[in-house]
C-alpha positions as CSV (number, residue, x, y, z in Angstrom):
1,X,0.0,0.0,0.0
2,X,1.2,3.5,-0.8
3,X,0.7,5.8,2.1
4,X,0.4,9.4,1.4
5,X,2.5,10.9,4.4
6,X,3.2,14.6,3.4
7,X,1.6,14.7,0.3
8,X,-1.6,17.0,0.6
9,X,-2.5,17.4,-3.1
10,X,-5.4,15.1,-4.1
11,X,-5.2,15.1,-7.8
12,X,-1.6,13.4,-7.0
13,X,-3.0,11.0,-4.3
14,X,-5.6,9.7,-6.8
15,X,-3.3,10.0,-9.8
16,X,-0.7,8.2,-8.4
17,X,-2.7,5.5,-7.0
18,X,-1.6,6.3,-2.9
19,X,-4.3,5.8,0.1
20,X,-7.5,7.7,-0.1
21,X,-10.2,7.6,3.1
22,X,-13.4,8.8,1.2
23,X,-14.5,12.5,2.8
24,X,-16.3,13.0,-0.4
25,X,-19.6,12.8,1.2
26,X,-18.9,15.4,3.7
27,X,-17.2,17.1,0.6
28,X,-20.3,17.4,-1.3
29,X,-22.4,18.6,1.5
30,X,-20.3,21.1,2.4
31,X,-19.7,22.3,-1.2
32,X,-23.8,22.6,-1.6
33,X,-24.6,24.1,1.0
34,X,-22.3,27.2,0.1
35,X,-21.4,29.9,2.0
36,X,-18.4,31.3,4.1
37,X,-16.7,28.5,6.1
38,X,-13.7,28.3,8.5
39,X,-12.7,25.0,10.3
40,X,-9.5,24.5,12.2
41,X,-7.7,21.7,13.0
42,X,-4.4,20.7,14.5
43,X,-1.6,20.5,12.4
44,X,-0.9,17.1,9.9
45,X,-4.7,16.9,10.0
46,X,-5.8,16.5,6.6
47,X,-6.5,20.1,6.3
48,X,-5.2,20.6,3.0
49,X,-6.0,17.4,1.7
50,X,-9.1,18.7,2.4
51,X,-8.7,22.2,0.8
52,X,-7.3,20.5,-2.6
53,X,-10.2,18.0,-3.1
54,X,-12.5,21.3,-2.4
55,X,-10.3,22.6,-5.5
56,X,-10.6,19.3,-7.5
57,X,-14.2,19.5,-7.2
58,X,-15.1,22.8,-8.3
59,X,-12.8,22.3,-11.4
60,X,-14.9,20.2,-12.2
61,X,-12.2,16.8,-12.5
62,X,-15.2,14.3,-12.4
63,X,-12.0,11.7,-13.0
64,X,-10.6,11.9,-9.8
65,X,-13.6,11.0,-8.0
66,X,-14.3,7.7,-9.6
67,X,-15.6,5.4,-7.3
68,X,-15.9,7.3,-4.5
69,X,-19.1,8.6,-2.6
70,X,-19.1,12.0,-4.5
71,X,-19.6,10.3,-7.7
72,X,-23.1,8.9,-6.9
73,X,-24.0,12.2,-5.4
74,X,-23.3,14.5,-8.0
75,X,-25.1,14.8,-11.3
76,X,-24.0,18.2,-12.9
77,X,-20.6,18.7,-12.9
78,X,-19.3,22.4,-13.2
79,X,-16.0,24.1,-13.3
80,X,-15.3,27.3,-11.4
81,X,-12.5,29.5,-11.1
82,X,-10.8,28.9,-8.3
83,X,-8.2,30.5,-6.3
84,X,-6.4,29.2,-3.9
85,X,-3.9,31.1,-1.4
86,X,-1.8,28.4,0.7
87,X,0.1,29.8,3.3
88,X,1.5,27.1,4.9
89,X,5.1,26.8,3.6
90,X,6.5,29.5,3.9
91,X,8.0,31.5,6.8
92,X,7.3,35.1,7.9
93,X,10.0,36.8,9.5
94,X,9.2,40.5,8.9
95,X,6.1,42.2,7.1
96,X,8.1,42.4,3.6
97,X,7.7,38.3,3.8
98,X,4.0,38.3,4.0
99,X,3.4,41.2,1.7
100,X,6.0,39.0,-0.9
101,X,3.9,36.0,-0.4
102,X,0.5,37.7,-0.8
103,X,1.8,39.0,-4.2
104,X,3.0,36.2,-5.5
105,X,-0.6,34.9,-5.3
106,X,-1.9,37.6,-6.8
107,X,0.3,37.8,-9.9
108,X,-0.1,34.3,-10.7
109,X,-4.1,35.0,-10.4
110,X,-3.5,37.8,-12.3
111,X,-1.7,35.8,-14.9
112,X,-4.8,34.0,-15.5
113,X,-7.8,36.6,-15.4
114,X,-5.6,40.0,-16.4
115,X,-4.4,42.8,-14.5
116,X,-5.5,46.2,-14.3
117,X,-2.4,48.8,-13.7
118,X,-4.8,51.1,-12.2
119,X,-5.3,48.6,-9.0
120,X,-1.9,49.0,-6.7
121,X,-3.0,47.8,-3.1
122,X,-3.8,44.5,-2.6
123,X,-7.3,45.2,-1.8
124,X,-7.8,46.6,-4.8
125,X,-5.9,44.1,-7.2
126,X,-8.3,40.7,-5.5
127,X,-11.3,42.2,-5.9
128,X,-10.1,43.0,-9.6
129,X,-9.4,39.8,-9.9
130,X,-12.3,38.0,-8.8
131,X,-14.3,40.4,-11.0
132,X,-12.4,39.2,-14.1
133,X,-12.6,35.4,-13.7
134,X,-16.0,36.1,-13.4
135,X,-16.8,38.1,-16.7
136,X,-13.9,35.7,-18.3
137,X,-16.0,32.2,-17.1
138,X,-19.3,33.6,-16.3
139,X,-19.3,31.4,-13.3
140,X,-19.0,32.5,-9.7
141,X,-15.5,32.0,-8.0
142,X,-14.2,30.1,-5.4
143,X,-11.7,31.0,-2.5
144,X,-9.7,28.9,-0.5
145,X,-7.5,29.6,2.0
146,X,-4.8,27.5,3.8
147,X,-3.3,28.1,6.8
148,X,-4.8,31.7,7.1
149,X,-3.4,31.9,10.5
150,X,1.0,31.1,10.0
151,X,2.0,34.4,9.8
152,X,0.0,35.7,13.1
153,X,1.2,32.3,15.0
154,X,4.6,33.2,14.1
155,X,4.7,36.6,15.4
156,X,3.1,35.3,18.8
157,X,5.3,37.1,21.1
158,X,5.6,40.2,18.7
159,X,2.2,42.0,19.2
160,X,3.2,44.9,16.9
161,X,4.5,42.5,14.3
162,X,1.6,40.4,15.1
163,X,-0.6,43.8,14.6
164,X,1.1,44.4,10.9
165,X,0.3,41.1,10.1
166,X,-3.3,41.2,10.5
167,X,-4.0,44.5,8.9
168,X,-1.9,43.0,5.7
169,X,-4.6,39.4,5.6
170,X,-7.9,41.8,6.6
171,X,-7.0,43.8,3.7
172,X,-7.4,41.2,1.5
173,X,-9.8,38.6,3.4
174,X,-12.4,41.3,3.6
175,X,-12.8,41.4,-0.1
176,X,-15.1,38.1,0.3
177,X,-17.8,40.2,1.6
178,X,-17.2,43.0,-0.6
179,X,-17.7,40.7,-3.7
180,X,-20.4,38.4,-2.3
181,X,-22.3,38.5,-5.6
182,X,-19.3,37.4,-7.4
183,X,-18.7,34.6,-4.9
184,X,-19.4,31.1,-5.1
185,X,-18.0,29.4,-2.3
186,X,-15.2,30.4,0.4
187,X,-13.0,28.7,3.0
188,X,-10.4,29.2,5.6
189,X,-8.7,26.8,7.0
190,X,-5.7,27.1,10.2
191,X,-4.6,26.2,13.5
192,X,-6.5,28.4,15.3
193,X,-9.1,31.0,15.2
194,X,-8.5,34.6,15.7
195,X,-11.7,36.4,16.8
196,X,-14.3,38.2,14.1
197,X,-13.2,41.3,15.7
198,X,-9.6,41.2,14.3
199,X,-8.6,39.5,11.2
200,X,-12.7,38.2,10.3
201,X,-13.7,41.3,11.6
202,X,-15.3,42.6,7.5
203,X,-15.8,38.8,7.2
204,X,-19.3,38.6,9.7
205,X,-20.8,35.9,7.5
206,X,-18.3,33.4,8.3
207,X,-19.5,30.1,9.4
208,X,-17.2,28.4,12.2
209,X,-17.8,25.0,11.7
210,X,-15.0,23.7,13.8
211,X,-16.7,22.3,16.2
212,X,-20.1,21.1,14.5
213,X,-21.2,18.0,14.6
214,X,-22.3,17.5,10.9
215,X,-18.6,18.0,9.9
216,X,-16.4,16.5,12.6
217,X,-15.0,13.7,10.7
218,X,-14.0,15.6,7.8
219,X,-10.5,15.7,9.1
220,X,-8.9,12.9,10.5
221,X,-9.9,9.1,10.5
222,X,-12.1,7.2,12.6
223,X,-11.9,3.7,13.7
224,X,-14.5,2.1,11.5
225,X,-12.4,4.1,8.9
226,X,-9.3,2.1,9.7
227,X,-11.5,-1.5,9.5
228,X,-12.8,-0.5,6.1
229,X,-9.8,0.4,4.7
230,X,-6.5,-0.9,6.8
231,X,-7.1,-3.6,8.4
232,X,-4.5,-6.0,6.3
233,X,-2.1,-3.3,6.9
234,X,-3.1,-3.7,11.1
235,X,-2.7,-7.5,11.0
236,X,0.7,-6.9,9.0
237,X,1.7,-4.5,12.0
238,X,0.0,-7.2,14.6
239,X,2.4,-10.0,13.5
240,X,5.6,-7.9,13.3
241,X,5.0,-6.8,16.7
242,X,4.0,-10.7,17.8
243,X,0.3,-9.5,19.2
244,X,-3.1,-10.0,18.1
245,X,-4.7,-8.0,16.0
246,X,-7.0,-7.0,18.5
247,X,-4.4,-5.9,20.8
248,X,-2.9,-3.8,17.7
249,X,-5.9,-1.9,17.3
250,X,-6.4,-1.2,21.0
251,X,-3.1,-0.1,21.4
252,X,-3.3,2.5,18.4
253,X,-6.5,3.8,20.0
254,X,-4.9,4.2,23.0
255,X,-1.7,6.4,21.1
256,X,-3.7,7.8,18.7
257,X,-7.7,8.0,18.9
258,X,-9.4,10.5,21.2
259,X,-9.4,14.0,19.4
260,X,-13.1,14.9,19.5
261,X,-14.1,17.8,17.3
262,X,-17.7,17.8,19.0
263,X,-18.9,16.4,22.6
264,X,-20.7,13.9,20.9
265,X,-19.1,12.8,18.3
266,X,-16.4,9.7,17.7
267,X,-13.2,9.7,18.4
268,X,-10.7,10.7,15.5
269,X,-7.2,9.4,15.0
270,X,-4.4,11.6,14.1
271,X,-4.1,10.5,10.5
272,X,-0.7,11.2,10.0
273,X,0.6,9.2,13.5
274,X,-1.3,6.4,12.4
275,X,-0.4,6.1,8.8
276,X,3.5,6.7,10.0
277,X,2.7,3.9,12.4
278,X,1.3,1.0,10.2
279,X,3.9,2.3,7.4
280,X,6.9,1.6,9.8
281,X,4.7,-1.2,12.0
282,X,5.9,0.5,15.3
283,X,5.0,3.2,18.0
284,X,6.4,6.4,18.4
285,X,5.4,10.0,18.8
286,X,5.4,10.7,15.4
287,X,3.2,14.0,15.7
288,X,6.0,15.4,18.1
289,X,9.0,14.7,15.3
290,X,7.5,17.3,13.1
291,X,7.1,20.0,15.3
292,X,7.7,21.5,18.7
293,X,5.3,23.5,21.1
294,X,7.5,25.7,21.9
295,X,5.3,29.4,21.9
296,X,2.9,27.2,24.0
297,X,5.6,26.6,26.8
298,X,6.3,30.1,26.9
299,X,2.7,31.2,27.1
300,X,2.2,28.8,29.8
301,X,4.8,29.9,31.9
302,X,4.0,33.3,31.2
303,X,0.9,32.9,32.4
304,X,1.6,30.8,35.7
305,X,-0.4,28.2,34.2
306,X,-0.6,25.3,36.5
307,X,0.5,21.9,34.9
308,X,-2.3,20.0,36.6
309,X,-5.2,22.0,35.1
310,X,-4.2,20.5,31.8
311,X,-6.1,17.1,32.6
312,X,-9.3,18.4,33.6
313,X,-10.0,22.2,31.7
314,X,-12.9,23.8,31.4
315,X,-14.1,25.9,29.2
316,X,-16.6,28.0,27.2
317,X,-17.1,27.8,23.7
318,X,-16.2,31.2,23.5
319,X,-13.1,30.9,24.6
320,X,-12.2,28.0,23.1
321,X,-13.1,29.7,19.7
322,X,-11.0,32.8,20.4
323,X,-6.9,33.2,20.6
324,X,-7.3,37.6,21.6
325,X,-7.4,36.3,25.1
326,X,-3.8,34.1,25.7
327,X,-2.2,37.0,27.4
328,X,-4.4,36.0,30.4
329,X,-5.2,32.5,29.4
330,X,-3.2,29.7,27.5
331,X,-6.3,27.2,27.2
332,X,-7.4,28.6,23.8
333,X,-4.1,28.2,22.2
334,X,-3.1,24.8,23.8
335,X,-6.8,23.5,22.7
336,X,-6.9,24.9,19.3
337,X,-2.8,23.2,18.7
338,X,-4.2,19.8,19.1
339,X,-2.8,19.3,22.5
340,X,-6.3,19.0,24.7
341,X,-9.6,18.2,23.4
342,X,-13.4,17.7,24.1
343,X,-13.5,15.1,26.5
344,X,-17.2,16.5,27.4
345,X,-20.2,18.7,27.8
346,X,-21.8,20.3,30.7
347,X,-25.1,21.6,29.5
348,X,-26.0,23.7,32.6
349,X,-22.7,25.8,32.4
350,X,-22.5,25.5,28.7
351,X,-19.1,24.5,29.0
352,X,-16.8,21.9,27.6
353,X,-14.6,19.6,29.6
354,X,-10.8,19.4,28.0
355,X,-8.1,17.0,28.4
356,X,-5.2,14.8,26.5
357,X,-6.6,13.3,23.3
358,X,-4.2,10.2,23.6
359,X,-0.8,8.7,25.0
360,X,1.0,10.1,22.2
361,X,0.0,14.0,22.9
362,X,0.0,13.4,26.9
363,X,3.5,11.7,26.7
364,X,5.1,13.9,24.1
365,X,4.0,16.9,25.8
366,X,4.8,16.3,29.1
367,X,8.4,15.2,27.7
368,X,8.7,18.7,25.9
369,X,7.1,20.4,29.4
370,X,10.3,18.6,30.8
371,X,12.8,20.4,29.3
372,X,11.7,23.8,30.1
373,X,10.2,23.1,33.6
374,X,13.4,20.6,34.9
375,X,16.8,22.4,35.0
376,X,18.8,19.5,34.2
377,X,21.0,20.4,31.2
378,X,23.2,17.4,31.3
379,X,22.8,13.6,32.7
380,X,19.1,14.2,32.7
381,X,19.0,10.2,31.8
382,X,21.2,9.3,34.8
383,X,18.9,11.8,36.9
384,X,15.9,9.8,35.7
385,X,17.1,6.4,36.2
386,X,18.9,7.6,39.8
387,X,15.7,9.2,40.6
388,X,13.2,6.2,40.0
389,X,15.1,3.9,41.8
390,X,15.1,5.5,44.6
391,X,11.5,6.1,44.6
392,X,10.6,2.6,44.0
393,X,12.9,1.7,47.2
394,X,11.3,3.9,49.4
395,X,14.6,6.0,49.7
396,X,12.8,9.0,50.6
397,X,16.2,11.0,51.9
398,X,17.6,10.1,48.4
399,X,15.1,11.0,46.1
400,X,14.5,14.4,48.4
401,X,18.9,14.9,48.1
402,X,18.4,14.5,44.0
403,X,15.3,16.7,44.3
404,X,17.4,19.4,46.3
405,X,20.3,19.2,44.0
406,X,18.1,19.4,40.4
407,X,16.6,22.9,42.0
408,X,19.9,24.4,43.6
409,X,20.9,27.6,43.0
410,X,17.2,28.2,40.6
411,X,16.3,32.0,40.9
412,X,12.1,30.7,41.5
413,X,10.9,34.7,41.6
414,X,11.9,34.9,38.3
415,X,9.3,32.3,37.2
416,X,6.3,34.1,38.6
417,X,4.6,32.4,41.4
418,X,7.5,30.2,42.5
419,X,5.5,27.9,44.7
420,X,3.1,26.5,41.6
421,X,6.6,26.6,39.4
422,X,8.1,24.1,42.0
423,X,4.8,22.0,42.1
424,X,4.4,22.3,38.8
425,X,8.1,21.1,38.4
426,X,8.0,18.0,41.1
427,X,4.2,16.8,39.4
428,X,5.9,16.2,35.7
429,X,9.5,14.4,37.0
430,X,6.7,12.0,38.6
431,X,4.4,11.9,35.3
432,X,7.4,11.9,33.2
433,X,8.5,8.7,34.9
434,X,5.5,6.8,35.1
435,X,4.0,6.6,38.6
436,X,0.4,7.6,39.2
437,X,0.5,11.3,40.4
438,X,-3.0,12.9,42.0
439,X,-2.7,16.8,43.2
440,X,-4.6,18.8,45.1
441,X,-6.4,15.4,46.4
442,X,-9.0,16.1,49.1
443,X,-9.8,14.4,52.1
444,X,-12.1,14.3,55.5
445,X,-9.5,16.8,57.2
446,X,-8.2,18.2,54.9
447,X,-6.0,18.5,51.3
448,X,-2.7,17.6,50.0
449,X,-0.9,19.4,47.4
450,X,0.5,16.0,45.8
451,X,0.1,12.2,46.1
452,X,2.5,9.5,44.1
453,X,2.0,5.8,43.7
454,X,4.8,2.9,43.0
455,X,4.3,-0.5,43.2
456,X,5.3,-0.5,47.0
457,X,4.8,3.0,48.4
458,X,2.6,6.0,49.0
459,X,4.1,9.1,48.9
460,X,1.9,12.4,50.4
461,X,3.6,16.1,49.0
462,X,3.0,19.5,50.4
463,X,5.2,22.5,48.8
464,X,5.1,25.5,50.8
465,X,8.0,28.1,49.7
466,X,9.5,29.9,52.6
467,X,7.0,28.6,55.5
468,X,6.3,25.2,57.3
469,X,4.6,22.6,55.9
470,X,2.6,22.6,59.1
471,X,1.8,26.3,58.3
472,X,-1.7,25.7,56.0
473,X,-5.0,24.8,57.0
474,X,-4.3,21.2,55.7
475,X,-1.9,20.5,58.7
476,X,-4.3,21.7,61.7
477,X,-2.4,19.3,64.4
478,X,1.5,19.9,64.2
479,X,2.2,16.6,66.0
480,X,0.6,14.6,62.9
481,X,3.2,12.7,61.1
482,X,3.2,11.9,57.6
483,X,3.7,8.7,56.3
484,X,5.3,6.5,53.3
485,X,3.1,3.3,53.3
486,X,4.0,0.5,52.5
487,X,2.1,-2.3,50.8
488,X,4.0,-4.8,53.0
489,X,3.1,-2.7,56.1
490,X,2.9,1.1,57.7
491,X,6.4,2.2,58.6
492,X,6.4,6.1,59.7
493,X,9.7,7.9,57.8
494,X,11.0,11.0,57.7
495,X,8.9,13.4,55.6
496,X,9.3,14.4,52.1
497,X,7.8,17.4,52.5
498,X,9.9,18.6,55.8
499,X,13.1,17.9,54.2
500,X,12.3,19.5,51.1
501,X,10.7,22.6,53.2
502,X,13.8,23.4,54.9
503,X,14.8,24.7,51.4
504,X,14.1,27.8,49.8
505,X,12.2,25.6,46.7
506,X,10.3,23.1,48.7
């Protein structure tokens, strides 16, 4: 089987004969019912596989869509002019670099349908433009847009370049409204979503259908997907990997299933971790090999985001639809990336409940979370490896020494609230390693900041930075001891927390 990792055009996927999962029937539907659309998805989602069989179809290539749904469903085939701005591979390191990029689309359009010398702005040279291939084809024209949003995620960090940036793509996205006469059918795809009162702002009509339920499976594949068209290619990976098929196909849902576009729709697999999966019949992150959160780290931080709150979010649709607020909250940006989603619905509150999608996003993340949370620069492997042992063997002064010496000399004021840093800090090494970690866990008399699991032990955290452990309304009765417990027995030990409290990080 051909697999078509990083190739996005259709017309070469059919031509050439590589794997196709049919989306023509959402295709079609989406195509006749017309109109202003924008969905976003994470990135390697299908989003421009999507946005080139939208092309194929309005230019009317009947040929590519032999034998799949679309080819029952339609009966009058027509060609439209279509023009199509991708923004996705390219990079945007000044304003010159977008303004480059934008005229490079506009010459070759103009190429096609003529130029006026009389239109200089860009404004002024698409809506000349769509007015030509119009009158030229006497058919209305359709826009699509890829990866409207790279230029503004780039500049994250930059608000005034950010600022330059958006005035340069409103200028020309507002022309859709403008020209709605002239207009067939429009999309924008991205990342993310910047609010209607920025770059969308001219562009009111726009239909977000991101999160509808009609079109949640447009991007992506689904498990009944898989069975209809992979499941020789799972047994193949089954039998190199000596399991059952069975167990193959749970343990890809498990790494890659879970993104939910809608609270009540099926889970989707990250279509290109799976296909790189069953192509080289093994398990890895492949999602995290092609790209690296890093403005999403630096927003977190910046925001004193606490690592915890990543498992069980909440949040409105509103905010999950809008990027103009990550200066006070990261959740928007960390959703719309891919790295939470949907996990449900509270109708009451209207809100949606966020967490992980799968292993892949949790363990990749919290790996990348690692390295700018953990000051280990060097011999972070024998750190691990020294660390876990220690833990597992109930060594409590030796894994609180390692602890002491990992955070030594680390300037915590200049990393906001210091206290949540350290927590935040201490909760990953544990995650990162693999025992079950619970925070903020409450009880009959009271709460504690962190509990860890092993095999054999219990371990019970509380962080306080400058002040006694016994200094919070948790630890009412100074004489109470804390305890490691041990599976084979109760054994009161030195506390974790004391020892690291006697420090300025713990």
């Amino acid at each position: 089987m051909k697999y078509p990792i990083g190739i996005q055009t259709f017309a070469k996927i059919r031509e050439e004969n590589f794997l196709y999962v049919d989306k023509t029937k959402d295709v079609y539907q989406l195509a006749k019912d017309g109109g202003y659309y924008f969905i976003s998805r994470p990135r390697r989602f299908g989003k421009s596989l999507l946005v080139t069989t939208l092309e194929a179809y309005f230019q009317g290539r009947k040929e590519l869509f032999e034998g799949l749904a679309i080819s029952e469903l339609e009966k009058d085939w027509k060609q439209y002019p279509v023009l199509h701005i991708d923004l996705n591979a390219e990079r945007y390191s000044d304003t010159q670099a977008l303004i480059s990029i934008m005229d490079r689309h506009l010459n070759l359009f103009e190429s096609v349908y003529g130029h006026n010398p009389m239109e200089k702005t860009p404004t002024d040279r698409f809506i000349g433009i769509i007015r030509r291939a119009y009158e030229q084809t006497g058919k209305q024209v359709v826009i699509l847009v890829d990866e409207y949003d790279k230029p503004l995620l780039e500049a994250i960090g930059n608000p005034e370049l950010q600022d330059d940036y958006r005035k340069i793509l409103k200028s020309v996205y507002g022309v859709c409204k403008t020209m709605d006469s002239y207009i067939r059918f429009a999309l924008f795809t991205g990342v993310t979503k910047f609010s209607k009162v920025s770059v969308f702002s001219d562009l009111n009509n726009l239909e977000d259908i991101t999160i509808d339920e009609q079109y949640s499976e447009i991007c992506g594949i689904t498990e009944q997907e898989i069975r209809n068209n992979l499941d020789n290619e799972v047994e193949a990976m089954a039998e190199k990997l000596k399991v059952s098929k069975n167990e193959c196909y749970e343990k890809l849902k498990v790494y890659y299933d879970g993104y939910h576009f809608h609270p009540d729709s099926v889970g989707i697999y990250n279509p290109f971790s799976l296909l790189c999966a069953l192509k080289r019949r093994e398990f890895r992150d492949f999602w995290f090999e092609t790209g690296t959160p890093t403005f999403l780290v630096e927003t977190m931080k910046r925001n004193n985001y606490d690592l915890e709150r990543l498992t069980c979010e909440d949040a409105t649709a509103d905010l999950l639809g809008s990027l103009d607020s990550i200066d006070s909250n990261p959740i928007p940006l960390i959703y719309q990336s891919g790295y939470l989603t949907i996990k449900g619905y509270n109708p009451r509150f209207m809100t949606y409940r966020l967490g992980f999608p799968n292993e892949e996003v949790e363990r990749g993340f919290s790996r990348f979370l690692f390295r700018y949370y953990i000051p280990v620069s060097q011999g972070k492997d024998s750190f691990i490896k020294d660390f876990v042992m220690a833990i597992e063997a109930g060594q409590v002064e030796k894994f609180m020494s390692l602890l002491e010496t990992l955070f030594a000399g680390q300037d915590y004021q200049l990393a906001g609230d210091a206290e949540l840093y350290f927590h935040n800090a201490v909760a990953l090494i544990f995650k990162m390693v693999g025992f079950y970690t619970e925070t903020e866990r409450h009880t009959s008399d009271g709460r504690m900041d962190m509990v860890v699991q092993t095999a054999d032990y219990i371990y019970l955290f509380e962080f306080k930075l400058d002040k006694s452990v016994f200094s919070s309304s948790s630890w009412t009765n100074p004489s109470r001891k804390r305890w490691r417990r041990s599976r084979k027995g109760s054994t009161p030990c030195p506390s974790p927390t004391t020892r690291a409290s006697s420090s300025k990080s713990g």
